[in-house]
C-alpha positions as CSV (number, residue, x, y, z in Angstrom):
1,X,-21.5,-35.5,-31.4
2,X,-20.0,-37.9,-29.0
3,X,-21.1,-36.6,-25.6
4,X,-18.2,-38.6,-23.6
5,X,-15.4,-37.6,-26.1
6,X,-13.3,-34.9,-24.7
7,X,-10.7,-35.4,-27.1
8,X,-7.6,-33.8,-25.3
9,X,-9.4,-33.2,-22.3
10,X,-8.2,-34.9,-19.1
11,X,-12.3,-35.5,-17.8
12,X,-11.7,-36.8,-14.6
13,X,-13.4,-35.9,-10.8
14,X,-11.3,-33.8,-9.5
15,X,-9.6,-34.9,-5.9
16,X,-10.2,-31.5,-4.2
17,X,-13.5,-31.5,-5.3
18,X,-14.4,-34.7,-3.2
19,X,-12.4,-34.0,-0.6
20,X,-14.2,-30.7,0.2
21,X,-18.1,-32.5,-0.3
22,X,-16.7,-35.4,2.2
23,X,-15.6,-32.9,4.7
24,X,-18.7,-30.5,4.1
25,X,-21.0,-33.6,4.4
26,X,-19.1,-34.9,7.2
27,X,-19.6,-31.6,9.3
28,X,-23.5,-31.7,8.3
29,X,-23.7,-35.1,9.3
30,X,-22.8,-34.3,12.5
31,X,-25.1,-31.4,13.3
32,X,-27.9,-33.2,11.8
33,X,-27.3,-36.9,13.7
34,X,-26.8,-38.4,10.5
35,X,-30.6,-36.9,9.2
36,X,-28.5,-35.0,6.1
37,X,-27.2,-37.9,4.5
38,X,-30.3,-39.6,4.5
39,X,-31.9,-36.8,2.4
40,X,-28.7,-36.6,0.6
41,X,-29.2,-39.7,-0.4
42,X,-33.0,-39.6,-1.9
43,X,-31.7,-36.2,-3.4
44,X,-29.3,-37.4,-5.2
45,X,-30.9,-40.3,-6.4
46,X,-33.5,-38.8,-7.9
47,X,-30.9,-36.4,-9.8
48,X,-29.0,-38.9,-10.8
49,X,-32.2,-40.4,-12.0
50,X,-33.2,-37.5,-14.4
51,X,-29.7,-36.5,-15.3
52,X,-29.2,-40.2,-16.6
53,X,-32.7,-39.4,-18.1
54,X,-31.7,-36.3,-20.2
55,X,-28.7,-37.8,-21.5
56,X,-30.3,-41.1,-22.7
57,X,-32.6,-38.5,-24.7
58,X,-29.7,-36.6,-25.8
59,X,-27.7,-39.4,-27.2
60,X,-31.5,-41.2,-28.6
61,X,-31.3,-41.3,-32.5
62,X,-35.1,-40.8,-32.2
63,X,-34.9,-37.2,-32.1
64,X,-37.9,-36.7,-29.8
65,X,-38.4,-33.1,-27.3
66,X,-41.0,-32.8,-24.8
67,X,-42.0,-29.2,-25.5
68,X,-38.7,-27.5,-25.2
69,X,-34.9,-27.9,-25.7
70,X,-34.9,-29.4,-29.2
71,X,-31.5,-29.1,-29.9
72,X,-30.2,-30.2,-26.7
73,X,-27.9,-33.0,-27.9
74,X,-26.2,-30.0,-30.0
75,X,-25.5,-28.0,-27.3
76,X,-25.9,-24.4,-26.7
77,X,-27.0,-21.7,-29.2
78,X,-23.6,-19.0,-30.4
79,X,-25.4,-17.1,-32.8
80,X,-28.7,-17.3,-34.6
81,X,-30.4,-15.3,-37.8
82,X,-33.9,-15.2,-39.3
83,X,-34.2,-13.8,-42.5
84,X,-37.6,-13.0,-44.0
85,X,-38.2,-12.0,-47.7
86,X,-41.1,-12.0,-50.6
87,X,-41.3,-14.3,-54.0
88,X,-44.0,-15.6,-55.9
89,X,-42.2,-19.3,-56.1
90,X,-41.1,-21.3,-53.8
91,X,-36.5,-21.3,-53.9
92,X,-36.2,-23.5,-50.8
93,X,-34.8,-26.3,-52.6
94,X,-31.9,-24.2,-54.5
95,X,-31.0,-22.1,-50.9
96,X,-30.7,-25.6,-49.5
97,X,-28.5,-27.2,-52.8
98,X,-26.5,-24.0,-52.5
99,X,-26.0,-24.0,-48.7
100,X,-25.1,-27.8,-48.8
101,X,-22.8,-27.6,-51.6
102,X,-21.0,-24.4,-50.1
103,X,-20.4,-26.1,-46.6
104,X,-19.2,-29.3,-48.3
105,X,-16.8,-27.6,-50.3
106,X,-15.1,-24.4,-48.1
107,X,-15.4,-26.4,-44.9
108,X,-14.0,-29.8,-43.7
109,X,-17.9,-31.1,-43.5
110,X,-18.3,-33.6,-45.7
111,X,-21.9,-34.9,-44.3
112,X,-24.9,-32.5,-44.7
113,X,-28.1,-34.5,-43.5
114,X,-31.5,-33.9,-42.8
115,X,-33.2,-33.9,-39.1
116,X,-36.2,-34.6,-38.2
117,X,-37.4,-33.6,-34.8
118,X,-40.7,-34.5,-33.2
119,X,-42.1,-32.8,-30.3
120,X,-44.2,-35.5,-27.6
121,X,-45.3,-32.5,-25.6
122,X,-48.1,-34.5,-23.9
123,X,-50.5,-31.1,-24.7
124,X,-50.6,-31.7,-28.1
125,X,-53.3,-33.9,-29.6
126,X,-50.8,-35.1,-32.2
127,X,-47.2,-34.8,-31.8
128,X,-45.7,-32.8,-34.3
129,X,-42.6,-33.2,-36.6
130,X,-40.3,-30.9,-38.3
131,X,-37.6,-31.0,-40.8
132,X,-33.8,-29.1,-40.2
133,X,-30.6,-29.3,-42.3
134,X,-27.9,-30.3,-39.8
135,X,-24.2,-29.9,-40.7
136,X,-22.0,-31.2,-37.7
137,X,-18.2,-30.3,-37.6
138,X,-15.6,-32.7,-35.8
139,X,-15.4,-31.5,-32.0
140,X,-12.4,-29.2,-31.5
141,X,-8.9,-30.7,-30.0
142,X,-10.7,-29.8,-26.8
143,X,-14.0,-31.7,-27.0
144,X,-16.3,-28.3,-28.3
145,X,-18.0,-29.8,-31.6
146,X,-19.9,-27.1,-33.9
147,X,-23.5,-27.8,-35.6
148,X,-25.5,-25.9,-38.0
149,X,-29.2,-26.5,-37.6
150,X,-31.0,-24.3,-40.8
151,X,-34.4,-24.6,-41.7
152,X,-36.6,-23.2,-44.0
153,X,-40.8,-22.2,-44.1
154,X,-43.6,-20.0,-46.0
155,X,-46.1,-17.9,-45.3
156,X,-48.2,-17.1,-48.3
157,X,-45.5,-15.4,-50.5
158,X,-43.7,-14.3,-47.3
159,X,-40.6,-17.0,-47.3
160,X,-38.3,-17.3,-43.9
161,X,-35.1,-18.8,-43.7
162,X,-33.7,-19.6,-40.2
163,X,-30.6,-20.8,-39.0
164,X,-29.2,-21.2,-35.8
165,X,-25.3,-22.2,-35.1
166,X,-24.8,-24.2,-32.0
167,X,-21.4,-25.4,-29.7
168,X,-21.5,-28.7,-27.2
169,X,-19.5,-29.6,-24.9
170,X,-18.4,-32.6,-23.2
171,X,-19.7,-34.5,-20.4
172,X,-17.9,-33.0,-17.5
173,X,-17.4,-36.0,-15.1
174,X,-16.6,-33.1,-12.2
175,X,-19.9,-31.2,-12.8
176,X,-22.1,-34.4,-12.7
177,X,-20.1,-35.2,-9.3
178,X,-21.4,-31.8,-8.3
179,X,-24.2,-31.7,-9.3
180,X,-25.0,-35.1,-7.5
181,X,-23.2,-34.5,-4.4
182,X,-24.7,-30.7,-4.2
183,X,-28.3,-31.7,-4.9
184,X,-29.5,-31.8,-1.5
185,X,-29.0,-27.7,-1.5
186,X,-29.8,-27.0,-5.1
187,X,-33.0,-29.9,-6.0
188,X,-35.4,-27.1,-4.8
189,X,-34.5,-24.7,-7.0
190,X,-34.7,-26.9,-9.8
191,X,-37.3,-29.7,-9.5
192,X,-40.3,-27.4,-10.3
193,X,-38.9,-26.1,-13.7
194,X,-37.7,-29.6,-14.6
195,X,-41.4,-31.1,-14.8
196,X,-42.4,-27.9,-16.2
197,X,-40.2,-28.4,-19.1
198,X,-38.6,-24.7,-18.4
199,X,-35.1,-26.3,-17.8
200,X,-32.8,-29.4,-17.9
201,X,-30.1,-30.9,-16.3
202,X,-27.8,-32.3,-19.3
203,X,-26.8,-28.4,-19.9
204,X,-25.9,-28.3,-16.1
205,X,-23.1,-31.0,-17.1
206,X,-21.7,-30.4,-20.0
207,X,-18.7,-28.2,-20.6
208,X,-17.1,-25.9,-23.3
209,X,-13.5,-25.9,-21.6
210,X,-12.6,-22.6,-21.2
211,X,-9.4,-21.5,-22.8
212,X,-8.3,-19.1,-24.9
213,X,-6.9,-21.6,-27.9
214,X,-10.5,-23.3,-27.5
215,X,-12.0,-19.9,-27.6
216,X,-10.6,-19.1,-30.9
217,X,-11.0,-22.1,-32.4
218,X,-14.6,-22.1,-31.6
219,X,-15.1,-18.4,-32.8
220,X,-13.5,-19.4,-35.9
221,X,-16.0,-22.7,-37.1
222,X,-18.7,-20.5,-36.0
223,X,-18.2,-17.5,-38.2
224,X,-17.3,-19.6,-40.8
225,X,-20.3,-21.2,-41.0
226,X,-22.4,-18.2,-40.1
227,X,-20.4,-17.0,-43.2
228,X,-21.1,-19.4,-45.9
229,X,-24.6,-19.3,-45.0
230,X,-25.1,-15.9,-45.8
231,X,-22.8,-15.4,-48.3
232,X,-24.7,-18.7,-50.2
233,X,-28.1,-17.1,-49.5
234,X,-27.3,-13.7,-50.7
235,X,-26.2,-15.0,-53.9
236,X,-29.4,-16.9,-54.5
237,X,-31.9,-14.5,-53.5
238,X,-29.8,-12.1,-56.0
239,X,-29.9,-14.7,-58.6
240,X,-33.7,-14.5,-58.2
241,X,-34.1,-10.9,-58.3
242,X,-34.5,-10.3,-54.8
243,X,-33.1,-7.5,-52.3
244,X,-30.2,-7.9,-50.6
245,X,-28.9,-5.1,-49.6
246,X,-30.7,-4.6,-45.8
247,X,-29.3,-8.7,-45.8
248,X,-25.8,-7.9,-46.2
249,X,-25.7,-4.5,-43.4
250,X,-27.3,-7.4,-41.6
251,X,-24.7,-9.6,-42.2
252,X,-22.4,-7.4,-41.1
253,X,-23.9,-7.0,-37.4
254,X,-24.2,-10.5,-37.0
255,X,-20.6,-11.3,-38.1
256,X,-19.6,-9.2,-35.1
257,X,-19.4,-12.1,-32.8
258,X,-17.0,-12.3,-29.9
259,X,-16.4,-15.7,-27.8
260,X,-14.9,-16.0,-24.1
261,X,-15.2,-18.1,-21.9
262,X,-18.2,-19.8,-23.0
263,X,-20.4,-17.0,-23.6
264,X,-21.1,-15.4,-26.9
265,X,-21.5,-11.1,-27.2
266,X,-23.3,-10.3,-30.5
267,X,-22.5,-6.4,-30.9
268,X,-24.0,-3.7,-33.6
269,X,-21.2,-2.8,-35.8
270,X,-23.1,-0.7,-38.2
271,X,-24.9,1.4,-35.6
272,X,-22.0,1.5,-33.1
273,X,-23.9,0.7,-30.1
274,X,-22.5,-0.2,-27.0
275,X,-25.5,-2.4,-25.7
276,X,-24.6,-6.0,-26.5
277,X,-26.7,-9.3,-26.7
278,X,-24.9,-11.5,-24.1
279,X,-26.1,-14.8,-23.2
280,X,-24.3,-17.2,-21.0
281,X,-24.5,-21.1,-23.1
282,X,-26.9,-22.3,-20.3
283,X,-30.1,-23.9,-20.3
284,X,-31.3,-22.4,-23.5
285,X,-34.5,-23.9,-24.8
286,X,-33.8,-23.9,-28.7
């Protein structure tokens, strides 16, 4: 996804927005004899310095994490499923034909690819590398673009299947001004997680505009995909004799998605619970 592309989006700095951080600054200044904007001044360099950081990495074709935040340049989790089950052979390879032929042909994806990621986490003697299935969608009339990220292991007989389904925004020209112009109140809070790799800035600036037509576009390429997957995977593991009838009451719990305002509420259809999975899209490390 292109991280600049807002597609219908007017992404601009918004004029009340500097005109309240001159006038803030301006009082501060004052109080402080001028001290505050020469601390705004190394503060905000050194944001600028990491946010630029972050999104060079996000926008790198070389696919490389330090430890966490893997899927950063995809943007924030809405909706993930793990699905473990037992066979004497290895099926990865048919899941995965199945999948890839299911999203090329109900959905407007026509490019299924795989990813490898590697993760530098200086800890690690040797860096390690992993293969996903991505399926990207085209970003949504308001700059939200949808990824699958699926991959696939074994333990002993025990095979897993994991997928997650993930929604970026665009770079939000306003927040980065914020975040910038606010960073001699807010670089405390933050620095300390940064280096240790517990957080990033890049989610701090992007946006999934909030409306309600974005909302349901969004909601829809989500369960769509979340949809084929299963529906692809059920019908394989049935093909090969397996269970699938726990898969498809789980199914139906997970397909219970709703999405507002950037934030995604998973809720238990089958048991009727009223305790929901809510989880603002911020700083998520997956």
């Amino acid at each position: 996804m292109d991280l600049i592309n807002s597609q219908n989006i007017n992404n601009r700095i918004k004029k009340r927005t500097v005109a309240i951080a001159v006038i803030m600054h301006l009082y501060l200044a004052i109080f402080t004899f001028g001290l505050s904007l020469l601390l705004l001044a190394i503060a905000g360099f050194v944001t600028s310095m990491l946010l630029e950081k972050d999104i060079n990495e996000a926008k790198s074709t070389a696919n490389s994490f330090n430890k966490n935040f893997p899927f950063r340049h995809f943007g924030h989790v809405f909706g993930s499923f793990q699905h473990i089950f037992n066979h004497a052979y290895s099926i990865e390879k048919d899941i995965s034909s199945a999948i890839e032929g299911a999203i090329k042909t109900k959905t407007p994806i026509t490019s299924v690819n795989t990813l490898s990621v590697i993760d530098t986490d200086p800890d690690l003697k040797n860096c390690e590398q992993r293969r996903f299935i991505k399926a990207e969608s085209a970003p949504t009339s308001r700059g939200t673009g949808i990824t699958l990220i699926l991959n696939q292991s074994s333990y002993g007989s025990m095979r897993s299947i994991q997928w997650r389904v993930l929604a970026g925004g665009y770079l939000d020209r306003n927040a980065k001004f914020n975040l910038i112009t606010y960073s001699l109140f807010t670089i405390l809070f933050w620095i300390r997680p940064y280096f240790k790799r517990e957080t990033d800035l890049i989610s701090r600036v992007r946006t999934i505009y909030s409306s309600a037509y974005n909302d349901m576009d969004v909601a829809t390429q989500v369960r769509c995909l979340h949809e084929v997957v299963f529906d692809e995977m059920i019908t394989e593991l049935d093909k090969n004799g397996i269970d699938t009838s726990e898969l498809k009451v789980q199914k139906m719990q997970v397909m219970n998605i709703n999405i507002s305002g950037g934030k995604v509420n998973m809720g238990n259809v089958v048991q009727g619970a009223m305790n929901k999975i809510s989880g603002v899209a911020k700083g998520a490390k997956v």
